[in-house]
N, C-alpha and C positions, 0 to 999 in steps of 0.2 A: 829701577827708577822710582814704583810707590815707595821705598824705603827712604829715599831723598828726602821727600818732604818739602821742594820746595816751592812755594807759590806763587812763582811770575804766572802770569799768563801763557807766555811762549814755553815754557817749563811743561804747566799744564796740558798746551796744544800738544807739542810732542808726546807727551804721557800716554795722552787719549788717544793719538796716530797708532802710539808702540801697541796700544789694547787692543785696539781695532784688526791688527794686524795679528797680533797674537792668539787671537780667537779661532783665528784657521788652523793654529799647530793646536788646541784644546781639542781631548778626545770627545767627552758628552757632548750632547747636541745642546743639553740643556745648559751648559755650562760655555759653550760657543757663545751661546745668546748672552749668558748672562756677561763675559766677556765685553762682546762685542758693545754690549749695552751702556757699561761703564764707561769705556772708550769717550763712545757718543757723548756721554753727559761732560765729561772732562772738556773735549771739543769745544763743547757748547758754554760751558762756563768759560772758560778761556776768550771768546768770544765777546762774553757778556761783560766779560773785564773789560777788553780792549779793541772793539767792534771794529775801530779803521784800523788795526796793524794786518797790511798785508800780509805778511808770513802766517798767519796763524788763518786765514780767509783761504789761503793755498793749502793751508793742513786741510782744513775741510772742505776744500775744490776736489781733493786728490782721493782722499778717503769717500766722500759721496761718487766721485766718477767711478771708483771701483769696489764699491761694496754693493753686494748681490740685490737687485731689485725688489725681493721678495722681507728683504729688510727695513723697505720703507726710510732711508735717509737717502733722499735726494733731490728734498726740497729744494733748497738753496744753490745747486751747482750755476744754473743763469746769473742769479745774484754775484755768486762768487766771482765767477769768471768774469762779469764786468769790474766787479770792484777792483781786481787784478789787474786786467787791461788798465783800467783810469792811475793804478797807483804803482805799479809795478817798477817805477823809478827806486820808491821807498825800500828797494829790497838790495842789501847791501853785498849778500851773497853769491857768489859769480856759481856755484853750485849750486844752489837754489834756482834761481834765472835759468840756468841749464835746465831743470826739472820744469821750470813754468814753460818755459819752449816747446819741452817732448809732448806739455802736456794741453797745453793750448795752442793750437795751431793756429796762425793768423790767415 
């Protein structure tokens, strides 16, 4: 995916998901971090692009719910989770909605 290159936001979002995730299969510790760290920042620029696209507020609803505490990203899970709930129409994918169900329970 960084070989892609390409710069939507949702592009983005995903990218920083795929990092986040991939940091667990990274052997160094130091290199987990730095991983994971990139992720974050992709997340968050993706974000700063396009702040109302739900899908991309669920990338990082999903990745803050389950990245390790001791990480310090999970400022924003409340925020998310509401902005999800109010918009969650906007998501056009019946697989995605499937994931916001498992993962916010009403």
């Amino acid at each position: 995916m960084e070989k892609e290159k390409n710069n939507s936001a949702v592009y983005l979002g995903y990218l920083g998901a795929y990092q986040t995730i991939w940091a667990n299969h990274v052997f160094s510790p130091l290199e987990k971090l730095n991983t994971f760290k990139k992720g974050k920042k992709n997340i968050e620029q993706a974000i700063r692009i396009q702040p109302k696209n739900a899908e991309l507020r669920f990338i990082r609803f999903s990745v803050q719910k389950n990245a390790p505490a001791f990480l310090g990203y999970r400022s924003n899970l409340k925020e998310d989770e509401e902005f999800i709930r109010k918009n969650r129409d906007e998501i056009g994918s019946e697989i995605i909605s499937k994931h916001i169900d498992a993962l916010i329970k009403d």
